[in-house]
BARO-987479 format. One record per residue (C-alpha): residue number from 1; z negated, y negated, x. Coordinates in Angstrom, 3 decimals. Example, Ala and Ser with C-alpha at 12.3 -4.5 7.8 and 13.67 -1.06 7.14 Angstrom:
<atoms>
<atom k="1" z="-7.800" y="4.500" x="12.300"/>
<atom k="2" z="-7.140" y="1.060" x="13.670"/>
</atoms>
This chain:
<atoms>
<atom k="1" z="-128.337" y="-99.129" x="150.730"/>
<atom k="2" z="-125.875" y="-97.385" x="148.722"/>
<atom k="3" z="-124.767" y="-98.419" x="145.387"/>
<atom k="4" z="-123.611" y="-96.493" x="142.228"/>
<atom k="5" z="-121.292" y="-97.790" x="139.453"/>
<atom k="6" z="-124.535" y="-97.279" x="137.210"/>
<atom k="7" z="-126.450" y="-99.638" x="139.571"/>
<atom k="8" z="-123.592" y="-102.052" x="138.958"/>
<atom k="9" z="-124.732" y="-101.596" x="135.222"/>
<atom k="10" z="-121.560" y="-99.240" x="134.098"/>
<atom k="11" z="-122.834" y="-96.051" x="132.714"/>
<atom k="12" z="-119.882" y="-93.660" x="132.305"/>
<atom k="13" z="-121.810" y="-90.826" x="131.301"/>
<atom k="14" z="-122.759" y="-93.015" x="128.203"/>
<atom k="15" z="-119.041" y="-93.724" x="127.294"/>
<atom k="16" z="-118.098" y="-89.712" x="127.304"/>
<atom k="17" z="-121.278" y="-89.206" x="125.220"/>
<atom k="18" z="-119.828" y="-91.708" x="122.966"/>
<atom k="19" z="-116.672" y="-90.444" x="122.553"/>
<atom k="20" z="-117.947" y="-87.184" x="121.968"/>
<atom k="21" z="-119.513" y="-88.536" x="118.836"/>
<atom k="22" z="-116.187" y="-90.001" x="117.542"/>
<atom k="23" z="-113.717" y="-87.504" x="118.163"/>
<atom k="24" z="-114.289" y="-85.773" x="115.017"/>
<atom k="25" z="-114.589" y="-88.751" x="112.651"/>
<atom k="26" z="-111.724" y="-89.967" x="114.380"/>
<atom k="27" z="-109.676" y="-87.247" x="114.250"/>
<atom k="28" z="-110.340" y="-87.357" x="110.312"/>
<atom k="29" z="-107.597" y="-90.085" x="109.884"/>
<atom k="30" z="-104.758" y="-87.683" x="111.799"/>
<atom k="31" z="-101.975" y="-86.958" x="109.315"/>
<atom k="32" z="-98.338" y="-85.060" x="110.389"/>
<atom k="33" z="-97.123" y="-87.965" x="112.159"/>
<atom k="34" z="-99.891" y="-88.184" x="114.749"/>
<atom k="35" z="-98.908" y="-86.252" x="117.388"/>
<atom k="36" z="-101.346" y="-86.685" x="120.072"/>
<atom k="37" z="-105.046" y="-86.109" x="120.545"/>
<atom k="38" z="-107.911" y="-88.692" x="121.440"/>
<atom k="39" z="-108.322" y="-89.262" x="125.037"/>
<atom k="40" z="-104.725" y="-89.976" x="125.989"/>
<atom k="41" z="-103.011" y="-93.064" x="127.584"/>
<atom k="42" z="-101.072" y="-93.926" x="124.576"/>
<atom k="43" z="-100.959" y="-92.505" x="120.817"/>
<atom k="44" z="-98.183" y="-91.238" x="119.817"/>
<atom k="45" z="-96.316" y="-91.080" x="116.151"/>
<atom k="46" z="-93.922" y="-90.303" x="114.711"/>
<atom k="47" z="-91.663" y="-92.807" x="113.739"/>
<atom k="48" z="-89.112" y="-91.200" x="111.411"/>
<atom k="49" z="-89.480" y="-93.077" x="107.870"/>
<atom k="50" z="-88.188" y="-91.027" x="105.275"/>
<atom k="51" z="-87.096" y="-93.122" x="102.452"/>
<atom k="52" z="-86.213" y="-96.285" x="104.385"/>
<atom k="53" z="-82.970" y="-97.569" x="105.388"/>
<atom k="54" z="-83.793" y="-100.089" x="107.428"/>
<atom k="55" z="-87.529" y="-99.759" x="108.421"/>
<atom k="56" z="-88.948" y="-102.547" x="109.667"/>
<atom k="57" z="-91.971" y="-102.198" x="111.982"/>
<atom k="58" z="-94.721" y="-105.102" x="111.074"/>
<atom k="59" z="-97.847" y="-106.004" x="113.199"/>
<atom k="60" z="-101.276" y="-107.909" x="113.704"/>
<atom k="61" z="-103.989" y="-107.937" x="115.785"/>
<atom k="62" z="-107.258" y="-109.806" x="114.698"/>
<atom k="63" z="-111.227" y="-109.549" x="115.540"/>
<atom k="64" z="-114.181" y="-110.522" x="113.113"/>
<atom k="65" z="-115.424" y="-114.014" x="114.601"/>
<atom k="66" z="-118.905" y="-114.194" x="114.640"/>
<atom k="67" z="-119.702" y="-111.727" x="111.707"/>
<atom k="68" z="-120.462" y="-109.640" x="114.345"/>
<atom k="69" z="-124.018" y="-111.708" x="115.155"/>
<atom k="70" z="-125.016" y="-111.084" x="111.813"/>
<atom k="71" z="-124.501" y="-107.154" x="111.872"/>
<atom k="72" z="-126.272" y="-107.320" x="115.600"/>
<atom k="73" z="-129.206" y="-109.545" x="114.295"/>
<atom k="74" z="-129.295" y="-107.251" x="111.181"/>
<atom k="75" z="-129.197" y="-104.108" x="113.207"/>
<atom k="76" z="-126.072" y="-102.700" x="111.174"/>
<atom k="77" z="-122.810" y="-101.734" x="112.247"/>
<atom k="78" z="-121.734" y="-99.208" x="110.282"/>
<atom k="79" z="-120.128" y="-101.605" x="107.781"/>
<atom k="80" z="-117.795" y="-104.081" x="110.896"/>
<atom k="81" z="-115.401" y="-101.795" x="111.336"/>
<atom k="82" z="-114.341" y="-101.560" x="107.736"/>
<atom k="83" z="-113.807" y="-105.551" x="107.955"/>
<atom k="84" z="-111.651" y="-105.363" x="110.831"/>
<atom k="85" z="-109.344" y="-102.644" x="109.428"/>
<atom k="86" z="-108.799" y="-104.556" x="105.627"/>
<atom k="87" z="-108.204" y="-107.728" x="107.528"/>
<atom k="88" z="-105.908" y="-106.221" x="109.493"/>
<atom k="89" z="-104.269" y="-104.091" x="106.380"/>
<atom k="90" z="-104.274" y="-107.243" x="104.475"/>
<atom k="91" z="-102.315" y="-109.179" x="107.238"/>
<atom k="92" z="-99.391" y="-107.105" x="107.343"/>
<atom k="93" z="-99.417" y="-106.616" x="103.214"/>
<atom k="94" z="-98.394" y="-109.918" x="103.007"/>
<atom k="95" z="-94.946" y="-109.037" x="104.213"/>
<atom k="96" z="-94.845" y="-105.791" x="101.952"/>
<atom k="97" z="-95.740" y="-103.503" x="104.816"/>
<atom k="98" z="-97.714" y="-100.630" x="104.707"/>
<atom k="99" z="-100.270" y="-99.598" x="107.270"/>
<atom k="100" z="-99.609" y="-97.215" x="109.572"/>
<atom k="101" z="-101.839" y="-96.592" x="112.444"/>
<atom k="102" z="-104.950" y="-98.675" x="113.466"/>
<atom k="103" z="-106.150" y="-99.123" x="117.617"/>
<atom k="104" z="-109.620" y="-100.637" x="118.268"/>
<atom k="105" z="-111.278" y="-102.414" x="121.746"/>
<atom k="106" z="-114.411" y="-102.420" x="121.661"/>
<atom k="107" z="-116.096" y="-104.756" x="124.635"/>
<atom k="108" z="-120.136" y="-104.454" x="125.432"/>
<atom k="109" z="-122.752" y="-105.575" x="127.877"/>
<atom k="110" z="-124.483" y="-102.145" x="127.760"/>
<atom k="111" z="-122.731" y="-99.225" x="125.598"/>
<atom k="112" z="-125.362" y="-98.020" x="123.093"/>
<atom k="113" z="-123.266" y="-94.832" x="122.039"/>
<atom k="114" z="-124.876" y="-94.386" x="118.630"/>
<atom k="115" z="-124.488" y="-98.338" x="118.031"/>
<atom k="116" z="-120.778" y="-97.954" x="119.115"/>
<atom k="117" z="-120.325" y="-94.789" x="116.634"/>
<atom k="118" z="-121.805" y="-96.486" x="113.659"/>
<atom k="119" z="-119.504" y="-99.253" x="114.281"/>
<atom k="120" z="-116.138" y="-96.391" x="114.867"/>
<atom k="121" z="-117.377" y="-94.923" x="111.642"/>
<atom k="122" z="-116.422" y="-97.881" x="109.785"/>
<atom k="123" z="-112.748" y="-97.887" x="111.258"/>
<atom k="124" z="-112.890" y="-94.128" x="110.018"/>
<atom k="125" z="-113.823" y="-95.139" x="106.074"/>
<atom k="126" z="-111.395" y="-97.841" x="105.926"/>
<atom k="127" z="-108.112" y="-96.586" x="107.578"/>
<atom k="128" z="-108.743" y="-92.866" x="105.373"/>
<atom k="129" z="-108.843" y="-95.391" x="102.224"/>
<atom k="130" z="-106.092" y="-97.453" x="103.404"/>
<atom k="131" z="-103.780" y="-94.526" x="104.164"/>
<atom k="132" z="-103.373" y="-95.409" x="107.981"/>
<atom k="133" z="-104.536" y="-93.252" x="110.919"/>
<atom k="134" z="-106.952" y="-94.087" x="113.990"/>
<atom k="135" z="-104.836" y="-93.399" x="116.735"/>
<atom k="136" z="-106.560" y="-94.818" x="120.088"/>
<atom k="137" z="-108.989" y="-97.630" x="121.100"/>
<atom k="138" z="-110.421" y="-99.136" x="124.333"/>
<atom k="139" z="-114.161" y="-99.117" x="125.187"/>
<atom k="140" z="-115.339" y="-101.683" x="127.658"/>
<atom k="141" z="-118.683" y="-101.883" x="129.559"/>
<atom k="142" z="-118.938" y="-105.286" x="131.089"/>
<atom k="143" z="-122.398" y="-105.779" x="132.245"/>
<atom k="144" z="-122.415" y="-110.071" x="133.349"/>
<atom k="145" z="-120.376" y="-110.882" x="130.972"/>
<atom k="146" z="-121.836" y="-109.735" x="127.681"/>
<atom k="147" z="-125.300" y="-110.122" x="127.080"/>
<atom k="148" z="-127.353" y="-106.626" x="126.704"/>
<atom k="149" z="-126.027" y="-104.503" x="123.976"/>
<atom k="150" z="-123.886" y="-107.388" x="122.349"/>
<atom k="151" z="-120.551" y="-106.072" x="121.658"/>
<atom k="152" z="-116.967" y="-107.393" x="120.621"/>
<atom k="153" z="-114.327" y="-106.206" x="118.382"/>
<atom k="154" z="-110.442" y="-106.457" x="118.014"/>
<atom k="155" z="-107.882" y="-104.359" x="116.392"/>
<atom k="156" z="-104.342" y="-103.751" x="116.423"/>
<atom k="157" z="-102.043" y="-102.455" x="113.336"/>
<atom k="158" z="-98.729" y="-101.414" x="112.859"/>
<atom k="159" z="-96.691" y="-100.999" x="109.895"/>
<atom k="160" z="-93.543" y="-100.488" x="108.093"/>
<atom k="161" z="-91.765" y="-102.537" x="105.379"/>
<atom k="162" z="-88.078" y="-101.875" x="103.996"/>
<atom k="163" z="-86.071" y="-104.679" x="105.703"/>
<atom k="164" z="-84.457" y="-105.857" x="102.372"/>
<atom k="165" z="-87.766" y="-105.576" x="100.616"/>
<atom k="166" z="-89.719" y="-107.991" x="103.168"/>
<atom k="167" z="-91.658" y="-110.684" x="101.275"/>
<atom k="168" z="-90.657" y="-114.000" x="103.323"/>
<atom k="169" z="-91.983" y="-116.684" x="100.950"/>
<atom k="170" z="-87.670" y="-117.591" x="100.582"/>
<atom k="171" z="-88.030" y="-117.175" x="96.966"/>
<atom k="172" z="-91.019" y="-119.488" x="96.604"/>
<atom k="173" z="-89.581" y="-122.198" x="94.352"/>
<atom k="174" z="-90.621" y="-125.261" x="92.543"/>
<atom k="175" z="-92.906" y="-124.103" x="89.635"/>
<atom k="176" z="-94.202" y="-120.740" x="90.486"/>
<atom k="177" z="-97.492" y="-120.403" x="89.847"/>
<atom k="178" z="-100.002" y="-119.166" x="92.141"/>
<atom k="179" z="-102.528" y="-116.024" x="91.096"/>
<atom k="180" z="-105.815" y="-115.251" x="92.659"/>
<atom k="181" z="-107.261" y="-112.003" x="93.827"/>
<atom k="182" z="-111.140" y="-112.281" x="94.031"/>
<atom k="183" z="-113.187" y="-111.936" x="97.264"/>
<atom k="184" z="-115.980" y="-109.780" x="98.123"/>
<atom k="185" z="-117.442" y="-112.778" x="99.873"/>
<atom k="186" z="-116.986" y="-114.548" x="103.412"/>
<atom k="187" z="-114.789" y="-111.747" x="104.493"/>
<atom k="188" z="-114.214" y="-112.703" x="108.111"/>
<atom k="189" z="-114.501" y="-116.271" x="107.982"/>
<atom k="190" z="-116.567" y="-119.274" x="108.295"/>
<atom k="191" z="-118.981" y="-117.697" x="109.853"/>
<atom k="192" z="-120.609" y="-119.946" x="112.329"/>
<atom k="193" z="-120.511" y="-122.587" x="109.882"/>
<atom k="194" z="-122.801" y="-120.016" x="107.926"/>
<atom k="195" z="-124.862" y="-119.124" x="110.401"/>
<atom k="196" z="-125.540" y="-122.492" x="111.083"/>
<atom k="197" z="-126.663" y="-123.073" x="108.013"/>
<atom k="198" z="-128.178" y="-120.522" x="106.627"/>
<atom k="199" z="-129.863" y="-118.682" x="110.054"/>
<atom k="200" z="-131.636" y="-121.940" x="110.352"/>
<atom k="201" z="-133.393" y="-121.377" x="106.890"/>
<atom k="202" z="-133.709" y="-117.927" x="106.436"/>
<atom k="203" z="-134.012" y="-114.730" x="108.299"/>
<atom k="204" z="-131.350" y="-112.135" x="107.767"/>
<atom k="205" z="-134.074" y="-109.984" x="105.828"/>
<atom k="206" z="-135.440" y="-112.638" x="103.538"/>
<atom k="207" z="-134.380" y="-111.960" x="99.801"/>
<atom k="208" z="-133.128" y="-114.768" x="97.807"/>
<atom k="209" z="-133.511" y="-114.701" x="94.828"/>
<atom k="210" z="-129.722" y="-116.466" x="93.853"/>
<atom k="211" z="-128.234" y="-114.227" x="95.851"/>
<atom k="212" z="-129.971" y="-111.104" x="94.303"/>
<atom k="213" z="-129.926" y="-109.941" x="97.841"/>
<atom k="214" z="-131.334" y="-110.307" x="101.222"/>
<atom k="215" z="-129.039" y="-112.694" x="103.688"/>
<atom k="216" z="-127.777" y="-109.960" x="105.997"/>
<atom k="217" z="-126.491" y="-108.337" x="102.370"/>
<atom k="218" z="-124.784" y="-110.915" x="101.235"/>
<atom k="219" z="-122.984" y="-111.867" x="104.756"/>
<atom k="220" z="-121.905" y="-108.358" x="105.839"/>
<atom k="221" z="-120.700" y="-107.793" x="102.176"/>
<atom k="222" z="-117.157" y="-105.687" x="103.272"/>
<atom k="223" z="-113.530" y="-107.826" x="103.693"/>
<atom k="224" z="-112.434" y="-105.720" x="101.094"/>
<atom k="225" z="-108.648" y="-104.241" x="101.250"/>
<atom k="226" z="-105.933" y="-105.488" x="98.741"/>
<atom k="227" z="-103.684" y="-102.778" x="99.536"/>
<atom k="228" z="-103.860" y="-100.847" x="96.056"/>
<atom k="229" z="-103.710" y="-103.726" x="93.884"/>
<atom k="230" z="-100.927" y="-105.276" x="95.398"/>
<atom k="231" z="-98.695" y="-102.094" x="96.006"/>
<atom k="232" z="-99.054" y="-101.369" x="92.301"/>
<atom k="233" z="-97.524" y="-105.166" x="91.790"/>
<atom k="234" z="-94.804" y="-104.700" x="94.306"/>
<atom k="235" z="-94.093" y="-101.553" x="93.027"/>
<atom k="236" z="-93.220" y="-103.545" x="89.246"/>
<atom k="237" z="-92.857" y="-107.284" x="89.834"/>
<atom k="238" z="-90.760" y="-109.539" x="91.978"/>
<atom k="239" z="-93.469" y="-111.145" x="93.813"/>
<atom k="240" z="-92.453" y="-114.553" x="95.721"/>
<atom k="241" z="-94.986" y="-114.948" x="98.435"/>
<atom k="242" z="-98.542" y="-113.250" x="99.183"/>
<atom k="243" z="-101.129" y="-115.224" x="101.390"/>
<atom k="244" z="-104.233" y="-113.521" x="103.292"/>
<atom k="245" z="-106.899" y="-116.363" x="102.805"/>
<atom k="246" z="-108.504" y="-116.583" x="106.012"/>
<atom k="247" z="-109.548" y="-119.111" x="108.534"/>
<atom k="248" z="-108.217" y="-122.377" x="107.124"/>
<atom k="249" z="-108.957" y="-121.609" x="103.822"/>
<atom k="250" z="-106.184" y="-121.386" x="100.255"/>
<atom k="251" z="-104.021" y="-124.506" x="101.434"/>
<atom k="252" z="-104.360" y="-123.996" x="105.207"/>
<atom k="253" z="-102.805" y="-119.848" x="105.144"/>
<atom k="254" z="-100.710" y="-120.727" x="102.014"/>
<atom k="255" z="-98.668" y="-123.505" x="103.711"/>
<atom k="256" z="-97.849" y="-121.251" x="106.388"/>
<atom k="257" z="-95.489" y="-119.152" x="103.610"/>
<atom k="258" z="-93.764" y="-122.216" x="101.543"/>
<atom k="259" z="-90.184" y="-123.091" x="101.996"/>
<atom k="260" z="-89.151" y="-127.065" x="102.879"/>
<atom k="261" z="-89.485" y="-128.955" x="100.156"/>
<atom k="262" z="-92.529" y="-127.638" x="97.511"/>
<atom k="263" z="-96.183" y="-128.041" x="98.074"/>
<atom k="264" z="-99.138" y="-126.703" x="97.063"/>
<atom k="265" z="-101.038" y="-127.890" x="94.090"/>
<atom k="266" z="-104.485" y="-125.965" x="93.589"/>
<atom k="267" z="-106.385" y="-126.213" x="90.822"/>
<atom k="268" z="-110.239" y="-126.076" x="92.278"/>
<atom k="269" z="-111.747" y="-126.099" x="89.118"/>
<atom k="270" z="-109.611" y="-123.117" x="87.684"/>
<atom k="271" z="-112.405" y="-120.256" x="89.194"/>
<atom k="272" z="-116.599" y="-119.783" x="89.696"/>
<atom k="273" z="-117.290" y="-119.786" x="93.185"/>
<atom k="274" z="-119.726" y="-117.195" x="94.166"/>
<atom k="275" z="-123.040" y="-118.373" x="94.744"/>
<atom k="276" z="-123.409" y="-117.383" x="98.395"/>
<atom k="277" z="-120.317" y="-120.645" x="99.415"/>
<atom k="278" z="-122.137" y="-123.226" x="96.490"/>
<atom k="279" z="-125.767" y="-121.997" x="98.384"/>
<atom k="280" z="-124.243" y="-122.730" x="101.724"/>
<atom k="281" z="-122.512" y="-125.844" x="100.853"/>
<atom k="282" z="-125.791" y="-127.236" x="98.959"/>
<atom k="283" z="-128.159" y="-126.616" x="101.842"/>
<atom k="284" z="-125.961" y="-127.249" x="104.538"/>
<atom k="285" z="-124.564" y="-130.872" x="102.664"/>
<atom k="286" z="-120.917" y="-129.390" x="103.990"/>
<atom k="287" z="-118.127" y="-131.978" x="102.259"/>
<atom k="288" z="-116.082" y="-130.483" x="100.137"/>
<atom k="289" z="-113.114" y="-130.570" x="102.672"/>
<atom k="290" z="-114.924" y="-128.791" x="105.283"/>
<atom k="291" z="-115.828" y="-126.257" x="102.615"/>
<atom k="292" z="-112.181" y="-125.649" x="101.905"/>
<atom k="293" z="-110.874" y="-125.191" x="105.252"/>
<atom k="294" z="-113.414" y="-123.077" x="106.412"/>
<atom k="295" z="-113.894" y="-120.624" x="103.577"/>
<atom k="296" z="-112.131" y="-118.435" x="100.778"/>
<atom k="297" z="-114.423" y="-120.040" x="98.298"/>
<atom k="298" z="-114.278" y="-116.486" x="96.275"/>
<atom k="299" z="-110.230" y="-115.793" x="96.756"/>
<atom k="300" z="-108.821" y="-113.334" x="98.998"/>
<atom k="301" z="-105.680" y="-113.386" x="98.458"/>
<atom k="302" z="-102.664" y="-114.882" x="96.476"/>
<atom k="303" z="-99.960" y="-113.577" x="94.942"/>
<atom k="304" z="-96.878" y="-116.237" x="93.940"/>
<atom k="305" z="-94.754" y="-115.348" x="91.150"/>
<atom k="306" z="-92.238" y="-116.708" x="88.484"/>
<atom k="307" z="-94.132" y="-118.497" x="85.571"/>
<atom k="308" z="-92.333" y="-116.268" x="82.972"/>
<atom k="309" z="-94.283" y="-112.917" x="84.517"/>
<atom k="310" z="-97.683" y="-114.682" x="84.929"/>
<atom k="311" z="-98.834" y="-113.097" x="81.530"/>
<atom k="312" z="-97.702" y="-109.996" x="82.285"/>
<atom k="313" z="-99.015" y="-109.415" x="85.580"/>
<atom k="314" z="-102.203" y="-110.716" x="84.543"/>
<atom k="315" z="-102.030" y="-107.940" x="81.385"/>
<atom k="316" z="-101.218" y="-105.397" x="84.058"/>
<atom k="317" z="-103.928" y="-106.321" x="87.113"/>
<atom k="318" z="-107.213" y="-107.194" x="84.265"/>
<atom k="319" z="-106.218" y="-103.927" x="82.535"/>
<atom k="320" z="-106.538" y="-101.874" x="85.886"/>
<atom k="321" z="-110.132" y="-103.599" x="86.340"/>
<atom k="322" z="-108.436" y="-106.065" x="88.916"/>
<atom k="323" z="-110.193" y="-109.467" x="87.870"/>
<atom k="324" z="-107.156" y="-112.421" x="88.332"/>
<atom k="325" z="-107.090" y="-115.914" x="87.679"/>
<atom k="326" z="-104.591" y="-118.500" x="87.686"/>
<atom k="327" z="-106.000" y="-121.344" x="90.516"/>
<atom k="328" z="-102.766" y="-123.784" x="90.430"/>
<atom k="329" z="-98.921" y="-123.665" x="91.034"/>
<atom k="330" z="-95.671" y="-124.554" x="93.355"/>
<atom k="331" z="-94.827" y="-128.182" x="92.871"/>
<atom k="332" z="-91.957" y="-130.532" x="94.414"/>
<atom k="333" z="-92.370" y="-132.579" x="97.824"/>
<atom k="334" z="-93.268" y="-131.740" x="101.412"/>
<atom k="335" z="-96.879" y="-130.816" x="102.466"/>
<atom k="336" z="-99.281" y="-133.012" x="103.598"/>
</atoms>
């Protein structure tokens, strides 16, 4: 008996409906330097940088672990794609660079077109507020290997930094002091730990009261983007080192920008942590270790300066609504 390619489970009907429903979203993120359309093998732009002598071209690719259960099991995905783009953005800030185009792959059981444009909508929001442009993506429909409509992200971005102007971590020295940029919550990270605690307790509707917020709320709250902040401190301060805190927590993505010879000395008591890590790590019993390494703990990211500007860039950041703490500083020896 003969079979179809939509027996096999592969509906390509569904994926031109779908990208039907993106292409003018998408195309929403085009600026001058995009030169090509959606649908092509490869997206083109321009790479002329006006301004820079020697352009350097910075890049990352990263998914959203299993923050992607909670948005299925919560029936929103309208909010994923924004996490994946600021994680991305925030990446290659760390470096100085500035985003420049964004490419998705998106991988699925069963394509659910609407489902898959919710989640293409969020790319949209977040690349138009981080100044970058959508050029191309990958849709996959891979019935036997995903389960039903369950779907998987990653995402590509490339930027450009001024060679001379790169942020290395080099001039990380022996008592800089380390400044913390707030979370908006979990941001990509830590999630099965989470889950595992929290799924087992509650459902992703129930409202807790500590929270102010139902579960799903408080775990799909958006990686938020430190683009702005941080350009307006590169822009008027010699900043030493910036770290993306991700999976491995403060020490583990700091560490990876020191220089031989200086450590890391956090101060763990200098900040509140928001409620939704102290509710996770009372119910689940999670030492305080594990905690660490597996979440921000309610910092995003960390700028290292000198010690004489810490006062003034704290002025500068509070006074532009930009709530900043100091959480420890650069001390001598090697890391543990």
């Amino acid at each position: 008996m003969p079979q179809t390619y939509a027996d096999a489970g592969v509906r390509i009907d569904e994926g031109d409906r779908f990208v039907r429903l993106i292409k003018r979203p998408v195309r929403t993120t085009f600026n001058k330097r995009v030169l090509g359309d959606i649908g092509g093998f490869g997206g083109l732009f321009d790479a002329r940088f006006k301004g820079l002598k020697n352009p350097v071209l910075v890049s990352s690719v990263d998914g959203v672990g299993t923050k992607l259960r909670v948005a299925q099991l919560a029936g929103r995905h309208d909010t994923i794609g924004q996490d994946l783009v600021n994680h991305c953005v925030n990446d290659i800030l760390t470096v100085g660079a500035q985003p420049l185009f964004f490419l998705d792959y998106f991988a699925t059981g069963q394509l659910k077109a609407e489902t898959a444009a919710e989640v293409v909508r969020g790319f949209v929001r977040a690349c138009k507020e981080n100044g970058c442009a959508l050029i191309g993506g990958e849709t996959a429909e891979m019935p036997g290997f995903y389960q039903g409509s369950d779907y998987d992200l990653a995402g590509t971005i490339v930027g450009v930094a001024e060679k001379k102007r790169l942020i290395t971590g080099k001039k990380i020295r022996k008592g800089d002091v380390m400044i913390g940029l707030p979370s908006t919550g979990l941001h990509t990270n830590g999630y099965s730990l989470a889950r595992s605690v929290l799924l087992k307790r509650y459902d992703v509707s129930h409202f807790v009261d500590d929270l102010g917020k139902t579960v799903g709320e408080a775990l799909l709250e958006v990686h938020r983007s430190y683009l702005r902040p941080v350009n307006r401190l590169l822009a008027k301060f010699n900043i030493h080192g910036l770290s993306h805190i991700t999976g491995g927590g403060i020490e583990g993505n700091t560490n990876r920008i020191l220089p031989k010879g200086v450590r890391l000395k956090v101060d763990w008591n200098a900040w509140e942590r928001p409620v939704i890590f102290r509710l996770i790590q009372r119910l689940g019993e999670i030492p305080e270790d594990d905690a660490r390494r597996a979440f921000n703990l309610g910092i995003g990211m960390i700028v290292i300066v000198s010690r004489k500007n810490v006062d003034k860039i704290l002025r500068y950041l509070r006074k532009r609504g930009e709530p900043t703490m100091v959480i420890g500083e650069i001390v001598g020896g090697r890391q543990p």
